[in-house]
C-alpha positions in Angstrom: 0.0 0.0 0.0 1.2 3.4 -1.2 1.8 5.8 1.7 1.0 9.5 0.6 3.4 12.0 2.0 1.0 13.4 5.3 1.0 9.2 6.1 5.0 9.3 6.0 5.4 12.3 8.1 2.7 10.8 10.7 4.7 7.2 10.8 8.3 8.7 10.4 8.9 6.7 13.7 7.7 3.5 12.9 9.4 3.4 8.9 12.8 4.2 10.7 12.4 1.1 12.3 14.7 -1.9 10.5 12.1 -4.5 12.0 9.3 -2.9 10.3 9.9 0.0 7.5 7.6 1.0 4.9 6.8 -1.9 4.3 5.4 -3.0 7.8 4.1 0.4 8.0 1.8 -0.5 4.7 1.3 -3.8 6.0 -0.1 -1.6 9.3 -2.0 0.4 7.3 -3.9 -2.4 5.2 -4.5 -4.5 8.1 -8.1 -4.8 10.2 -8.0 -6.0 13.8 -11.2 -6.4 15.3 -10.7 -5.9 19.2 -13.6 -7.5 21.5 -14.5 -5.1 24.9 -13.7 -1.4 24.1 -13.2 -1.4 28.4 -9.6 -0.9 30.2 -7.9 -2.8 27.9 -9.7 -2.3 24.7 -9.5 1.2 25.3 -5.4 1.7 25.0 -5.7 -1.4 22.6 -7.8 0.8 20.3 -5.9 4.0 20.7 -2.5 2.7 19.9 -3.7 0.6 17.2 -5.5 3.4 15.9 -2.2 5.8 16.5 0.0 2.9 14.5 -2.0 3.5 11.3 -4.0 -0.1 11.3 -6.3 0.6 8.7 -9.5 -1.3 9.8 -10.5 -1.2 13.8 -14.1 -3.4 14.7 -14.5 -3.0 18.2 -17.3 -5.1 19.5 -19.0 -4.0 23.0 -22.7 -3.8 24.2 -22.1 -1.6 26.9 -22.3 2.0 27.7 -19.8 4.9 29.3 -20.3 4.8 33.0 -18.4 7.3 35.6 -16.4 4.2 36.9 -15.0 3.4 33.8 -13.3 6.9 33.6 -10.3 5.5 36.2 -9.3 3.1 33.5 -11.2 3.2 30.3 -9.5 6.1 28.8 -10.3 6.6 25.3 -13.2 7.8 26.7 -14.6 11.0 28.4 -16.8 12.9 31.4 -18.5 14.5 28.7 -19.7 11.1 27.0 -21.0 9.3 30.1 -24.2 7.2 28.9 -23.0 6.6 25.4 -22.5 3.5 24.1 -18.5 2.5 24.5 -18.3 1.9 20.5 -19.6 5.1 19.5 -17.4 7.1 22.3 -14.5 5.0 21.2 -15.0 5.9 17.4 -14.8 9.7 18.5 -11.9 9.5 19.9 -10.3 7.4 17.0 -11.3 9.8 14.8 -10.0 12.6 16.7 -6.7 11.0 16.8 -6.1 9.8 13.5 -9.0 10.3 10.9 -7.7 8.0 8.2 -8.5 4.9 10.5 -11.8 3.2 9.5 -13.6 2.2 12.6 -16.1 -0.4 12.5 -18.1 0.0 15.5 -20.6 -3.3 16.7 -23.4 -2.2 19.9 -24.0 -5.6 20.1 -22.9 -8.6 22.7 -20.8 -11.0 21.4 -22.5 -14.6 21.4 -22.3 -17.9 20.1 -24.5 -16.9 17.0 -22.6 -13.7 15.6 -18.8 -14.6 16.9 -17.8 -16.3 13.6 -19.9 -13.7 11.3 -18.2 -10.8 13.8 -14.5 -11.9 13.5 -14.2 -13.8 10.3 -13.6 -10.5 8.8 -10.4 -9.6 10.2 -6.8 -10.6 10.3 -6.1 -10.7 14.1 -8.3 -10.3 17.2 -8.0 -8.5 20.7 -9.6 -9.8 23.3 -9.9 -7.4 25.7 -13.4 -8.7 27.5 -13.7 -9.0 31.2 -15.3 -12.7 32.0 -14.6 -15.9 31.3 -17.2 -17.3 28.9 -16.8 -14.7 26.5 -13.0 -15.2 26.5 -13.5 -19.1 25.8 -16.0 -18.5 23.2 -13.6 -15.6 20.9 -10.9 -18.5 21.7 -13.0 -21.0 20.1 -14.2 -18.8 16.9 -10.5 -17.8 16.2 -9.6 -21.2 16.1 -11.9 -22.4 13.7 -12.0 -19.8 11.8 -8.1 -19.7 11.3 -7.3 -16.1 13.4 -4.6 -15.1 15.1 -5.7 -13.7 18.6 -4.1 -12.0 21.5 -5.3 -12.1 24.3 -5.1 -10.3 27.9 -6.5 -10.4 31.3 -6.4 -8.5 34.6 -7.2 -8.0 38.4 -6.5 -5.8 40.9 -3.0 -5.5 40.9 -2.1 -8.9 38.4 -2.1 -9.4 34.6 -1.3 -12.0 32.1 -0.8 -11.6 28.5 -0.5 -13.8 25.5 -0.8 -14.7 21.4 -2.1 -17.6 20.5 -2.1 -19.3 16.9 -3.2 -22.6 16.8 -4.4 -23.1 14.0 -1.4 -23.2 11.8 -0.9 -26.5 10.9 2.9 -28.3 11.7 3.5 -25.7 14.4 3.5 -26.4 18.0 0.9 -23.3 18.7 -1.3 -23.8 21.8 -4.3 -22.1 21.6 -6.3 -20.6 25.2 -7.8 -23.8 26.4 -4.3 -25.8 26.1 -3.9 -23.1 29.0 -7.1 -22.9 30.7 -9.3 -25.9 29.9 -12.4 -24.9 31.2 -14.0 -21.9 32.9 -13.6 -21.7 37.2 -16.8 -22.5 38.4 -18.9 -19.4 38.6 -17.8 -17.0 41.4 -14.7 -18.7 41.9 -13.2 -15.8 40.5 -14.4 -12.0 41.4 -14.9 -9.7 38.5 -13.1 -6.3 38.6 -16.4 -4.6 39.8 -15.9 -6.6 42.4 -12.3 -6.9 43.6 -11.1 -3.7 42.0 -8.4 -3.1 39.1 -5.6 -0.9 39.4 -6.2 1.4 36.4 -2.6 2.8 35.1 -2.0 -1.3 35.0 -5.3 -1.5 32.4 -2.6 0.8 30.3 0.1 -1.1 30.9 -1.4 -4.5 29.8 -3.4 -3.3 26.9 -0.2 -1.3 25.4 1.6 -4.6 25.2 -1.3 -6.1 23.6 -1.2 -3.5 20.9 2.4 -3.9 20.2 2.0 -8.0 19.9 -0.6 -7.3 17.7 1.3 -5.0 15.8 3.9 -7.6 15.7 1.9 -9.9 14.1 1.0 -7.7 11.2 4.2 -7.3 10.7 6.1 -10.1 11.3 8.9 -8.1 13.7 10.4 -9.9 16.5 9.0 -13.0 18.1 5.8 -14.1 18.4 4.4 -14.9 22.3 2.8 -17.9 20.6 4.0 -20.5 23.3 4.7 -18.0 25.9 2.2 -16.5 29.0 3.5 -13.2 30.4 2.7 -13.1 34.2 2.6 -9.2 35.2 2.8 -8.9 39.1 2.5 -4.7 39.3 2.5 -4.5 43.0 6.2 -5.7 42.6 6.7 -4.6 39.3 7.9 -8.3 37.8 7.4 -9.7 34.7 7.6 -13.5 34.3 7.4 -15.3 30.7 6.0 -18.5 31.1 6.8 -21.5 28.5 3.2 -23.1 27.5 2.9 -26.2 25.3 0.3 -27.3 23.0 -2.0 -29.7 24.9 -2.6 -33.0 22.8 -5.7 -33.3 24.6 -7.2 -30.1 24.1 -10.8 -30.5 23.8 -10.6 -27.7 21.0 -7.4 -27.9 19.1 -6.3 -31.7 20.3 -5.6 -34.7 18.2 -9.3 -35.9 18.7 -11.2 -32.8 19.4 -14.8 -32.9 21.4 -15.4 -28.9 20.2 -15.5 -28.6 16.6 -18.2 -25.6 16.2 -19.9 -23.2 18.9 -22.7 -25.3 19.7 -20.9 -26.0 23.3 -21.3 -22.3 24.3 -24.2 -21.5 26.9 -24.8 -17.4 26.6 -22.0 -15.4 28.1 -21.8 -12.1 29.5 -20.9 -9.1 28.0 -17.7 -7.9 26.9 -16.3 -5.1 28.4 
């Protein structure tokens, strides 16, 4: 893709990079990344994304700008409290870089519409906030051949990774090779519950945005295969090998999931 001469100027930074160039900067710019929760990770997900150059930007949440998001959730504003999160996130994409094509969805994202949602884009951030719909974007990338990255957090704790299993030959795991099933209901507190330290929310969903970026270009190494453990109450940072379960009931050698039909109706993604 042909950069005009306002699109060199605004990615000086990036083409002086070896690792990606102009090249990776048009690869950037005729990518689309569809990122799932536009919440405190979606939020500097979509903004950095957005700042790159990625061309295309779907961001799929049902929810709307409440006061308490405003500690974490900062592409949005005071001034748009009561809005839906997609349209108040497509302001502030367009404020920062108008080229970007934003594809905004007000809808939940459920068994019936996660393969229709994502099948449209190259790569897929998962930034929701629950279990079930992290399982179920898991599932749809899989089958439907997508690269995701995915991130979590609580309170003071994060965890991020890539995962790519379905190329063929390659020892990618995918999320349930790590996580099999979902803790039984309650076992875990949500953030509304136990809290979330929001400067972390930026931290996590930066380095989300720069794997995903990584992908699209092809610079460095991929966290297929690795889990990054983010303790931020003593700042540490642990890379955790994970292997490709042979028993995975979704990517395994004899595999009990092979469409959506497994999926009861999760919450929404924020």
């Amino acid at each position: 893709m042909a950069m005009n001469d306002q699109q060199v100027e605004r990615y000086a930074r990036h083409i002086l990079l070896p690792e990606i160039g102009g090249a990776g900067q048009s690869k950037i710019l005729g990518a689309r990344v569809l990122v799932v929760g536009a919440g405190g990770l979606g939020a500097p997900v979509i903004q950095y994304l957005a700042a790159a150059g990625v061309g295309t930007i779907g961001i799929v949440d049902d929810d709307v700008v409440d006061l308490s998001n405003l500690q974490r959730q900062v592409i949005h504003a005071t001034s748009r409290v009561g809005m839906p999160k997609v349209e108040s996130a497509a302001r502030a994409v367009a404020a920062l870089n108008p080229d970007i094509e934003v594809i905004p969805r007000n809808e939940r994202l459920t068994p019936d519409n996660a393969e229709a949602l994502i099948s449209g884009y190259d790569v897929v951030a998962d930034g929701s906030d629950n279990f079930e719909t992290r399982f179920l974007v898991n599932d749809a990338c899989f089958l439907l051949g997508k690269t995701l990255v995915s991130a979590a957090i609580l309170r003071f704790d994060g965890q991020l990774s890539t995962f790519k299993a379905h190329l063929e030959g390659e020892d990618h795991p995918c999320y349930r090779c790590v996580f099999p099933e979902a803790p039984p209901p309650g076992m875990v507190p949500a953030c509304a519950e136990a809290g979330v330290l929001g400067a972390l929310c930026g931290a996590l969903g930066s380095l989300q945005a720069t794997e995903a970026l990584k992908e699209i270009t092809g610079a460095g190494e991929s966290m297929s295969g690795s889990l990054l453990v983010v303790d931020g109450l003593s700042a540490t940072f642990r890379k955790i090998r994970v292997r490709r379960d042979p028993g995975c009931a979704l990517c395994g050698a004899e595999p009990a999931y092979t469409d959506l039909s497994h999926h009861g109706k999760p919450v929404a993604a924020a």
